[in-house]
Structures are given as structure tokens and as C-alpha cells.
C-alpha positions in Angstrom: -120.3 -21.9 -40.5 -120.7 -18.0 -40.3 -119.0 -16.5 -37.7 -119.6 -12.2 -37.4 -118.1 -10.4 -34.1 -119.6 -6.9 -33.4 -118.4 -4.7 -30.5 -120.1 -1.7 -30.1 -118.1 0.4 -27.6 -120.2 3.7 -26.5 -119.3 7.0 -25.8 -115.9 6.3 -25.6 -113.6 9.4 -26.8 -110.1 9.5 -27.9 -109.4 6.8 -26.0 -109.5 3.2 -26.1 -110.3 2.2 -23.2 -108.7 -1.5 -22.0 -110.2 -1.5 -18.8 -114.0 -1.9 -18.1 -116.7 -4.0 -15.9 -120.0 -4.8 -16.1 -122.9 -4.5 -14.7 -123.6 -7.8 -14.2 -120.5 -8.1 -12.2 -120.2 -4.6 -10.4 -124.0 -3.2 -10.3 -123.3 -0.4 -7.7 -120.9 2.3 -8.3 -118.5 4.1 -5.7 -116.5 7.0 -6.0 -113.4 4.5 -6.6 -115.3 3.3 -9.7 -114.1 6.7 -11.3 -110.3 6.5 -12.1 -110.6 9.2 -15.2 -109.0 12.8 -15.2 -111.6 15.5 -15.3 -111.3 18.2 -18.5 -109.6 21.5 -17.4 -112.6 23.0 -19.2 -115.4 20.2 -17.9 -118.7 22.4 -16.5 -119.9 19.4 -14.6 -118.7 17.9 -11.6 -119.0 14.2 -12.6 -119.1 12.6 -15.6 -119.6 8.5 -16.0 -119.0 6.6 -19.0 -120.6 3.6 -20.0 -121.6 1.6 -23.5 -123.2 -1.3 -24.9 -120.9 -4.4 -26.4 -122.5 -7.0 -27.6 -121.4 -9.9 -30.0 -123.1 -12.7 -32.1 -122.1 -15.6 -33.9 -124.6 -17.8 -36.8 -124.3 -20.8 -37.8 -125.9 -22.0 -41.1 -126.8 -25.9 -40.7 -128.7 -27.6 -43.1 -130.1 -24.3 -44.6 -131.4 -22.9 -41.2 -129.7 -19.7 -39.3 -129.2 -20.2 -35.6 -128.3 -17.1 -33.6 -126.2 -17.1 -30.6 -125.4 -13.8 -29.3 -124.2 -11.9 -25.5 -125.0 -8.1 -24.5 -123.5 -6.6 -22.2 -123.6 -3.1 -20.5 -120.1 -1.8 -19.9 -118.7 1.0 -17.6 -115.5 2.5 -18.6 -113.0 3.5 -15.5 -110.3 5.3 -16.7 -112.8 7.2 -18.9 -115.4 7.9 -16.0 -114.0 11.1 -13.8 -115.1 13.4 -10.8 -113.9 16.5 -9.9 -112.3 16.6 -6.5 -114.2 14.3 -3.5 -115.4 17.4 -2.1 -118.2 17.9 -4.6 -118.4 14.1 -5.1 -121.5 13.9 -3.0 -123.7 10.9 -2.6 -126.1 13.0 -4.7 -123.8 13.2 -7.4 -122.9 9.9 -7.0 -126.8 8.7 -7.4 -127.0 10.9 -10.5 -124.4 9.3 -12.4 -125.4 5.6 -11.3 -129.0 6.1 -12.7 -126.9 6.6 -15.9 -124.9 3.6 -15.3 -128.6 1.8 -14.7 -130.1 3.0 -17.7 -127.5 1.3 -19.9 -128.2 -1.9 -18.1 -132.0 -1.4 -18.6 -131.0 -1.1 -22.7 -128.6 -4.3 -22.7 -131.8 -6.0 -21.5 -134.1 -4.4 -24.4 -131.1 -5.4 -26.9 -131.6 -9.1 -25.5 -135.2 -9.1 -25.6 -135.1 -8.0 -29.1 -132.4 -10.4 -30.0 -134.2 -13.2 -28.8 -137.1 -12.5 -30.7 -134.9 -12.2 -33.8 -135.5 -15.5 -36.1 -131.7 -14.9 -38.7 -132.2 -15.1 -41.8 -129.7 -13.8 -44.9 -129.7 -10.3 -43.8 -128.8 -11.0 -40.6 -125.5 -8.9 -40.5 -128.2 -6.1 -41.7 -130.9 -7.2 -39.7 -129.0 -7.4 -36.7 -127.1 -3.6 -36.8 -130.6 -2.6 -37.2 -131.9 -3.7 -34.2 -128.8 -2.1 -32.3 -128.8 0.9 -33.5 -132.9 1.9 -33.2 -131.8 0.3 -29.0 -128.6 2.5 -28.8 -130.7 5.9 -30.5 -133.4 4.7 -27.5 -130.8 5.1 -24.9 -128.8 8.1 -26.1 -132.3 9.8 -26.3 -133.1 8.5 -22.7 -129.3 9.4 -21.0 -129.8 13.0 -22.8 -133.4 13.3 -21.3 -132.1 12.0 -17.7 -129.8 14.8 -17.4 -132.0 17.7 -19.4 -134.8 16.9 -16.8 -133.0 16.5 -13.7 -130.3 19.5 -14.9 -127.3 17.0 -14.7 -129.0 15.9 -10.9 -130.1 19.4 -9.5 -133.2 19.6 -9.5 -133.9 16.9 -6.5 -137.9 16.9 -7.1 -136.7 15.3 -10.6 -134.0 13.6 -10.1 -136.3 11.9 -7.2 -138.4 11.2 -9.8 -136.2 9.3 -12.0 -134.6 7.3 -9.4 -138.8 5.6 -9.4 -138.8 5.5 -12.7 -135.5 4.1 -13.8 -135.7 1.4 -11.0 -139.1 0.8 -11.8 -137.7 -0.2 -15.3 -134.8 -2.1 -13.9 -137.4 -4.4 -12.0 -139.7 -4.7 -14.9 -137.4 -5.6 -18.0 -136.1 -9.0 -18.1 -132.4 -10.1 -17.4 -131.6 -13.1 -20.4 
């Protein structure tokens, strides 16, 4: 038996965070959710911190590979801040959950992907592979989010991609 343990841990810096949930288990953020310290020099007025983990075991019996894996979207507390609750809007707030959504919709696409993955060899390989096109997906995605909708300013946008991130949400299956 093969046993291989990969967490993937996202946009976590300097720090190592011990707390987190996820979204399975806390779907809807509150201002409460964001125990962090904001930068002296941070230019926004929010800033949320989530990741990917996800882990996989194989076992090799009788010459075939069998896959069992868990994904996971994670959101990071202590690493997640907001300025002062003045400027914590509900605005704000729906900004940064759309972020925390659009993690969840990629631990669904790592999912879908894995269980379409038939192991063989080069799983270890095979299997970083698929993670890493998924994660460069959602980085591109997060980055897009907050180009587009100028970090939740523009409200005609940021309308916009509340549709189309829930949208999303709703079509992408939860293994």
C-alpha cells in the first residue's frame, strides 16, 4: 500500500495559519469571520483569505491503483482582516464572500477532475498536475473578480458577478 498526503495551503503569508473552516461547514461569512490585523500600509479596506487543501491516498492491490482523495476549500481567520467596522459595509462584505465562493466553486472542479482521474504510476505526477492547472484557473479568476469589479466598486460589476459566480455555484457539482 502507497500512501501520499498533499496539503495545498493558498495564499497564506508568513504565517501558518492553525485555525481555519470550511465551506462546507461555514458557507456564509460575517464580519466576525475576519479575526486578522489589517497592514499599516494595506490600500484596501478588506482583504479575505482562503485556499484549497486537498489530500489523497492509493492503494496498489493486485496491480490496479485505486484513488481515494478529499478537497476542500478553506478560509483562513486570523489571516482574513477588515479595516475598522465603519467601512465594513455589507458591500464590502459581499465582495469578499464572492471570493470566499469562488474557492468553493474550484474545490468542486478539483473533485470533478479527480474523479475522473483513473491512477496509474504517475499518479504523484499526474495528480499535482491536475491541481495546479485548477489552482492557476482560480488565481486567474480571484485576480479578474477584483480587476473587474475594482476590489467591489464598481456596483454595475460587481452586480454582475454576484449572477455569475452564483450561477456557477449552482451549476458545478458538490462530490
Amino acid at each position: 500500500m502507497k500512501l501520499a498526503w498533499c496539503f495545498v495551503f493558498l495564499l497564506v503569508l508568513n504565517s501558518n495559519p492553525s485555525e481555519y473552516f470550511t465551506y462546507e461547514d461555514h458557507p456564509v461569512l460575517t464580519w466576525e469571520d475576519f479575526k486578522g490585523v489589517p497592514p499599516q500600509n494595506a490600500r484596501h479596506f478588506a482583504s479575505v483569505n482562503t485556499g484549497i487543501a486537498y489530500s489523497y491516498e492509493v492503494k496498489i492491490l493486485k496491480g490496479d491503483f485505486h484513488l481515494s482523495y478529499e478537497v476542500e476549500s478553506q478560509f483562513y481567520p486570523q489571516l482574513s482582516w477588515k479595516k475598522n467596522i465603519q467601512e465594513s459595509s455589507r458591500d464590502l462584505l459581499a465582495h469578499e464572500q464572492l471570493h470566499w465562493d469562488i474557492s468553493e466553486i474550484y474545490a468542486r472542479k478539483l473533485r470533478t477532475a479527480l474523479s475522473k482521474y483513473r491512477p496509474r504510476k504517475s499518479y504523484k505526477t499526474d495528480l499535482n498536475e491536475i491541481f495546479q492547472k485548477i489552482e492557476s484557473e482560480r488565481r486567474k479568476l480571484q485576480k479578474q473578480y477584483d480587476r473587474e469589479t475594482n476590489h467591489g466598486i464598481n456596483k454595475e460589476e460587481q452586480a454582475r458577478w454576484y449572477i455569475k459566480i452564483k450561477e456557477q455555484l449552482f451549476k458545478t457539482t458538490h462530490l
